[in-house]
C-alpha positions in Angstrom: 96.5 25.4 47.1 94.1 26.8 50.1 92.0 25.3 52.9 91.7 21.6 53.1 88.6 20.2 51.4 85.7 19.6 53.6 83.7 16.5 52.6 80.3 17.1 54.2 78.6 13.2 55.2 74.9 12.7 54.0 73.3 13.0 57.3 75.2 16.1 58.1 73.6 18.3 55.2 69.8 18.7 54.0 70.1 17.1 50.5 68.8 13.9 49.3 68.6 12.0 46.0 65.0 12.2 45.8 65.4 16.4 45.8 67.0 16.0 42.5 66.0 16.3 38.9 65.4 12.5 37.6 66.7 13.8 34.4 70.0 14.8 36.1 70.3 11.6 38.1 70.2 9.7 34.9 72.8 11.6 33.6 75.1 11.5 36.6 75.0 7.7 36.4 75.4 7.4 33.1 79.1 9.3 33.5 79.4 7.2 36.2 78.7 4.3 34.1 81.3 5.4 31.5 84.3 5.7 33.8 84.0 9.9 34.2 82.9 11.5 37.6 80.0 14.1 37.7 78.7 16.4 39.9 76.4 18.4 40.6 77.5 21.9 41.1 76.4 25.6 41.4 73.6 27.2 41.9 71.4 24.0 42.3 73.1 22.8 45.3 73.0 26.4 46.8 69.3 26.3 46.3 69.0 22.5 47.6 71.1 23.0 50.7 68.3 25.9 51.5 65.1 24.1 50.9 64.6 25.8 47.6 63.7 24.6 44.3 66.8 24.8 42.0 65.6 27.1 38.6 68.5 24.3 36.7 70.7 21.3 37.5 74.1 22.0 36.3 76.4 19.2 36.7 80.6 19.2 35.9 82.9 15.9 34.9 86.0 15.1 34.1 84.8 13.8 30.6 85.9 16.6 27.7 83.2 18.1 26.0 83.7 15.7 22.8 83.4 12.3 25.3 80.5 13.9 26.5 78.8 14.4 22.9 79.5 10.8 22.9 77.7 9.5 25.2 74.7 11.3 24.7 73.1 12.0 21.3 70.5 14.4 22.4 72.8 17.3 22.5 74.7 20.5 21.1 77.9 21.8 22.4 77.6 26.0 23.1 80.0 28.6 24.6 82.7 30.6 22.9 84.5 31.0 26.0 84.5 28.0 27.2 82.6 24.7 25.5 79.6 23.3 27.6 77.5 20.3 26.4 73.7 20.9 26.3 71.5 17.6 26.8 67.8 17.7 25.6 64.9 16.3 26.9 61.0 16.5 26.0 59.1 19.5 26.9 61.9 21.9 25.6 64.0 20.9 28.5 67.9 20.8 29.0 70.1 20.6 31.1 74.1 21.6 30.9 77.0 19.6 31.4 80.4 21.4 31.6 84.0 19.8 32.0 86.2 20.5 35.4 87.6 24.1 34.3 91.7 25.5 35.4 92.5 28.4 37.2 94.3 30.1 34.2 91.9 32.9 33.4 92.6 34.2 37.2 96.5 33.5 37.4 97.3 36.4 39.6 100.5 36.3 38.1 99.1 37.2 34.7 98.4 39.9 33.2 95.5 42.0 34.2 92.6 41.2 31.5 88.8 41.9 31.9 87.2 38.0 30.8 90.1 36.3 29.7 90.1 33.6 27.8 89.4 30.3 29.9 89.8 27.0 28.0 91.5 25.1 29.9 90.2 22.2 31.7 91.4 20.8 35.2 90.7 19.6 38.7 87.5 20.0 41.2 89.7 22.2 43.7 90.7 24.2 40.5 87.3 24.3 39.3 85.8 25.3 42.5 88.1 28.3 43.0 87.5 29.9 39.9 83.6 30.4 40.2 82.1 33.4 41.2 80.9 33.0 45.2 81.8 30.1 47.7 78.0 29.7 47.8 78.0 28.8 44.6 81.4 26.5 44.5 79.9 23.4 45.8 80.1 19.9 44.7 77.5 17.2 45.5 78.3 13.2 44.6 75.8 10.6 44.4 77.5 7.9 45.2 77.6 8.5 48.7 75.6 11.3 48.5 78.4 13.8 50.3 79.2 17.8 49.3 82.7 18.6 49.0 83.5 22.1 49.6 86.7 24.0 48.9 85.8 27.0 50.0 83.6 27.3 52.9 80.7 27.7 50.8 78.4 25.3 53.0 79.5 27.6 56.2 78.8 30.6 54.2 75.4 29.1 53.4 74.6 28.2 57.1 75.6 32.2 58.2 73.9 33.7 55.2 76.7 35.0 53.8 77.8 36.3 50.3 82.0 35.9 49.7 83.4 36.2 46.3 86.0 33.3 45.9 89.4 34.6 46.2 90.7 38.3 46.6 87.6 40.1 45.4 89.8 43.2 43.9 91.0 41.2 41.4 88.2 38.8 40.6 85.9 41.9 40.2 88.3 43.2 38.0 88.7 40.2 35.4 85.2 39.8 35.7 82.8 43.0 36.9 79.5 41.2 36.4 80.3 39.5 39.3 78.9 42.4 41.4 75.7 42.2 40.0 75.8 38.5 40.9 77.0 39.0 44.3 74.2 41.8 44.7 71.5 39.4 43.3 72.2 36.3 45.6 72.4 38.7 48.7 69.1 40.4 47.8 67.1 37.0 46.9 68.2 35.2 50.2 68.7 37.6 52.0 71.8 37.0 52.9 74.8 39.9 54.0 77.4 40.2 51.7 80.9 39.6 53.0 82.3 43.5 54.2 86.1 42.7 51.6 83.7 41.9 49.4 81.4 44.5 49.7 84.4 47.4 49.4 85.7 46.2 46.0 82.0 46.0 44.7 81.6 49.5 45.6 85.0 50.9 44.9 84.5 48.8 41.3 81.2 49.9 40.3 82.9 51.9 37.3 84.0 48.8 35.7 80.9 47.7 34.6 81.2 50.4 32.1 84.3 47.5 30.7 81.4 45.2 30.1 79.6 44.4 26.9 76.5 46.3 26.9 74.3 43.0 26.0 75.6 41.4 28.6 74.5 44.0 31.2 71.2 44.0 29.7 70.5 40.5 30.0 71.8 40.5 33.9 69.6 43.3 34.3 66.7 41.6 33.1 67.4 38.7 35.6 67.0 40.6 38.2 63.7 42.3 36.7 62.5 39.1 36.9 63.6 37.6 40.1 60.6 38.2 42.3 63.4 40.1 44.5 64.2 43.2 42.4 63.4 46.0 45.6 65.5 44.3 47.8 68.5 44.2 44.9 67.1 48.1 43.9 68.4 48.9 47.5 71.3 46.8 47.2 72.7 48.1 43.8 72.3 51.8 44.8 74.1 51.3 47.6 77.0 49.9 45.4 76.4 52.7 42.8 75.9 49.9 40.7 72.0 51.2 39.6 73.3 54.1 38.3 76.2 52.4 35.8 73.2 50.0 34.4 71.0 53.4 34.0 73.2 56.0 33.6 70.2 58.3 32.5 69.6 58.1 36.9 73.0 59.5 37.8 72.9 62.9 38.8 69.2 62.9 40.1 70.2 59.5 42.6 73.6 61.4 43.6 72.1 64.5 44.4 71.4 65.3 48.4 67.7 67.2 47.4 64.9 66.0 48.1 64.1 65.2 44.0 66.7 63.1 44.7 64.6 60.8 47.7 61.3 61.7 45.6 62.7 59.5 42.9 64.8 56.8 45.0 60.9 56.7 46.4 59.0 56.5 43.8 61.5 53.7 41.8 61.4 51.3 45.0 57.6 51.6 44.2 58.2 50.6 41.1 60.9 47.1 42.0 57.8 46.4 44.1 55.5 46.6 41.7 57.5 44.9 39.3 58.2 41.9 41.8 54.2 42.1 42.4 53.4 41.5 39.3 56.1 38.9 38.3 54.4 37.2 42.2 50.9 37.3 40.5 51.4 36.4 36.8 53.9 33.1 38.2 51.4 32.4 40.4 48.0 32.4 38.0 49.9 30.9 35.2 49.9 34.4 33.4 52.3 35.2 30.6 55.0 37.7 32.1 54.9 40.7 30.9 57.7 41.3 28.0 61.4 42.6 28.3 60.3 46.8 26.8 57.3 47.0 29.5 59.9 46.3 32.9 62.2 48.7 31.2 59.5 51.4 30.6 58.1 51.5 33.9 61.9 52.4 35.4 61.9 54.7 33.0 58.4 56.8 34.0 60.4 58.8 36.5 63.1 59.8 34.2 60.2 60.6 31.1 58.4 62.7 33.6 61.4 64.7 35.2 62.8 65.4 31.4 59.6 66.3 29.7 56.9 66.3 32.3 55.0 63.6 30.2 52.8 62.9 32.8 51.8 66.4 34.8 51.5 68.4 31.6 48.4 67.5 29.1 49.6 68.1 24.8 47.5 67.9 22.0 48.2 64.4 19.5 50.5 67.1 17.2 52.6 68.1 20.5 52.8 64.6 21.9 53.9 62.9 18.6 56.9 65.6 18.3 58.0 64.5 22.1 57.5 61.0 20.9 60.1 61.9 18.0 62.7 63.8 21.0 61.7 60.9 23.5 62.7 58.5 21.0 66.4 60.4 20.7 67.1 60.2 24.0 66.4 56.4 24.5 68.3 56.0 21.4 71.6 57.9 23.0 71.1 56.7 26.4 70.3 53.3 28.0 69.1 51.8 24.0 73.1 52.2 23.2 74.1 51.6 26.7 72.2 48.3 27.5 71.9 47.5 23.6 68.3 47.4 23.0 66.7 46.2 20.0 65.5 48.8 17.8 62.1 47.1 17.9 62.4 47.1 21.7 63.2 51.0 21.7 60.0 51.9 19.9 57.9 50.0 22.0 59.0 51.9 25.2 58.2 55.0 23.9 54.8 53.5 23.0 53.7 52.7 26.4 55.7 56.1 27.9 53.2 58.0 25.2 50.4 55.9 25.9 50.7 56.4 29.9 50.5 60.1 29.1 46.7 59.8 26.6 45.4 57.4 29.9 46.3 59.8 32.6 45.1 62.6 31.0 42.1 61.2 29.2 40.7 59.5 32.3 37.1 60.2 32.4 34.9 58.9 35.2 33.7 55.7 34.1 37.1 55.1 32.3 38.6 56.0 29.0 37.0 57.3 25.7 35.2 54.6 23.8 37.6 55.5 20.4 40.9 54.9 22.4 39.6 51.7 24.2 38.4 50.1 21.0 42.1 50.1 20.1 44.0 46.5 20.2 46.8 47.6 22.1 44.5 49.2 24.8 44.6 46.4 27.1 48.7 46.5 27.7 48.1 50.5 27.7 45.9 49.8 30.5 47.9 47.2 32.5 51.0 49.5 32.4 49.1 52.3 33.4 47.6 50.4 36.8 51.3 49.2 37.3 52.1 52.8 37.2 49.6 54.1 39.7 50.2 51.3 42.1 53.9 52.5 42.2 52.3 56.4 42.8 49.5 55.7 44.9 51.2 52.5 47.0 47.4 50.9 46.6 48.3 46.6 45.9 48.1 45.5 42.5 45.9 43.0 41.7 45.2 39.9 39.6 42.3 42.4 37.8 45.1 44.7 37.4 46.8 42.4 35.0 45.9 41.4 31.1 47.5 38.3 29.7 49.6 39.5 26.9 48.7 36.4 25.1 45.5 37.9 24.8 46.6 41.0 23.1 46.5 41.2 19.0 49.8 43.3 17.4 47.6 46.2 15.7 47.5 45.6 12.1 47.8 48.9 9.6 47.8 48.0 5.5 50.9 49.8 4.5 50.5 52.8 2.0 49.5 51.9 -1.5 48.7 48.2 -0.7 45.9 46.3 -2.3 45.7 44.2 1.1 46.8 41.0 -0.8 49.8 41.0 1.2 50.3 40.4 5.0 49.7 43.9 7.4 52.2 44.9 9.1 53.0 46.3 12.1 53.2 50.1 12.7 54.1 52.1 16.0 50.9 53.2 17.4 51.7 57.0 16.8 52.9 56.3 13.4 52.7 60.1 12.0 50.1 58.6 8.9 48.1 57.3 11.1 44.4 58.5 10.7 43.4 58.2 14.2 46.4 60.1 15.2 48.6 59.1 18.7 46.7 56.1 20.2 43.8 56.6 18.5 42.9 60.3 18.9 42.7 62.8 16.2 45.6 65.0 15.7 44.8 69.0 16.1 44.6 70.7 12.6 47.7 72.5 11.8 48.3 76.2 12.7 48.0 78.3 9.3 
């Protein structure tokens, strides 16, 4: 079908047994056991072979998903696509077992689909051609403790190299999240991507649009939480891929001005910032920061170049209308594009607003008692330090940072209720509110 198979001996590669989950061992043997062969494959013998820690250990057999089920109670079958088996462990802990997959979704002879249906199970060679990037198409055996490679993956690995599998014009076509993969592995090892491979990611950018919008959205938020999202930032506008995952971007990255290296600037300030504070809150055992306050900070620059939410001061009246318009746009732009949660939306626009009060409200020995007495202030505050670390380039620290575990959901009786029933939450400009936006009084209304 291609290149022979390389089997690479034990002593010629850096993994051993003792490198490996126990959890996946025992599950590898227990295959073995049964007659099947396992493997472990992907992304946790890429991150093995370098000396890294693998995030999950993803093994492959030859046993179907219902043989699998079989032989080990403690698990679930998922995947519309394609049927993987999930075994559980204690602590919340799995670990996925697929079956040996075909070429058929990527039949160049077939017609030309984006993410065909794939349910047909085959060999290792088959198996290994249809992932994503040789780097990521490796097999490792127990037994004798070899990696088979049938793609040059391991060479790949040793010249720090990104190649997707296959032409890369038409696998980016069947599949167009593959970019963003190919992106995200070059900017986290930094490794070079492959230059065939690097023309059809940029002359296929566009096709992301093909892709369901959730599935962007959560690819995006991998990255956001990679500890590597500056070097992927540079990476993805490069490709032009930035701009297709936040459209609302386009015209200011693509113009020549200088707005347009102002706010290239300032957003690689902000994937550093971003990656800082992922660094800090991994490495004190702090709670990351949720989904809606990554996503708000990339938007700062946009809020401030559409509205001037930040340079211009409004009165609680004024800023409550933007709120409303601010709201609109989110809604018609990336909340649609990427689809966000409703939920997610408003909260966004909570911390855009509430980045606005703090900047302009700063007094010398902080903020006004009334806002800071507020239980949301402490996120207010982190997002606005995160924000003037990106502006200022000052580091952000650990004192920087509040625990969102910490933080209490403020809690507003509804309208009309005795109290009996639980509070609920209400959107911290909520137009009934009696304090007003974030806790300062609205101005009376013009006669």
């Amino acid at each position: 079908m291609g290149d022979p198979v390389v089997i690479i001996p034990a002593e010629e590669h850096p993994i051993k047994l003792e490198m490996i989950d126990s959890d996946a061992l025992a599950i590898l043997r227990k295959l073995k056991k049964a007659g099947f062969s396992g493997y472990l494959v992907g992304g946790g013998v890429r991150d093995l072979y370098l000396g890294k820690t693998p995030k999950d250990f993803d093994i492959s057999t030859d046993a179907r998903p219902g043989q699998i089920r079989k032989l080990f109670p403690n698990s679930s079958t998922i995947g519309r696509r394609f049927r993987l088996v999930r075994i559980f462990f204690p602590a919340k802990k799995f670990i996925e077992v697929s079956t040996l997959r075909s070429l058929s979704e990527f039949d160049m002879d077939g017609p030309e689909v984006v993410l065909a249906p794939n349910n047909t199970f085959g060999t290792m060679e088959e198996d290994a051609r249809r992932r994503d990037l040789t780097i990521n198409a490796l097999f490792y055996e127990i037994e004798g403790q070899t990696i088979i490679d049938y793609v040059d993956g391991s060479r790949d690995l040793q010249n720090a190299i990104i190649r997707i599998v296959g032409p890369p014009e038409i696998r980016l076509r069947r599949d167009p999240v593959r970019m963003i993969r190919a992106i995200r592995h070059a900017a986290r090892n930094s490794f070079t991507i492959e230059e065939r491979s690097w023309q059809a990611i940029c002359e296929n950018a566009c096709k992301l649009r093909l892709c369901p919008p959730s599935r962007l959205r959560d690819e995006l938020l991998k990255d956001l939480y990679s500890e590597a999202s500056a070097p992927w930032f540079e990476l993805a506008v490069q490709a032009d891929l930035f701009c297709e995952l936040l459209p609302v971007y386009r015209k200011r990255l693509k113009d020549s001005s200088t707005t347009q290296r102002q706010d290239k600037d300032l957003l690689q300030r902000l994937f550093q910032t971003i990656d800082r504070l992922n660094r800090i809150s991994r490495q004190h055992g702090i709670h990351r920061q949720k989904d809606f306050f990554l996503l708000a900070l990339l938007l700062t620059p946009w809020a401030e170049q559409r509205y001037q939410l930040f340079s211009q001061q409004r009165s609680g009246r004024l800023l409550f209308q933007l709120g409303k318009n601010l709201r609109k746009d989110l809604d018609a732009g990336i909340g649609t594009h990427l689809n966000l949660r409703r939920s997610l939306r408003q909260e966004i626009v909570t911390l855009l607003l509430g980045l606005a009060l703090l900047i302009h409200n700063k007094q010398k020995n902080g903020w006004p008692n009334r806002l800071k007495k507020k239980s949301y202030f402490r996120s207010a505050q982190t997002f606005y330090n995160c924000y003037q670390t990106a502006l200022t380039g000052e580091p952000l620290e650990l004192r920087h940072i509040t625990d969102i575990r910490e933080e209490t959901a403020p809690q507003i009786t509804p309208p009309g209720d005795s109290g009996k029933r639980l509070q609920q939450f209400k959107p911290a400009f909520a137009p009934n509110s009696a304090d007003g936006v974030f806790g300062f009084a609205r101005s009376p209304a013009k006669p």
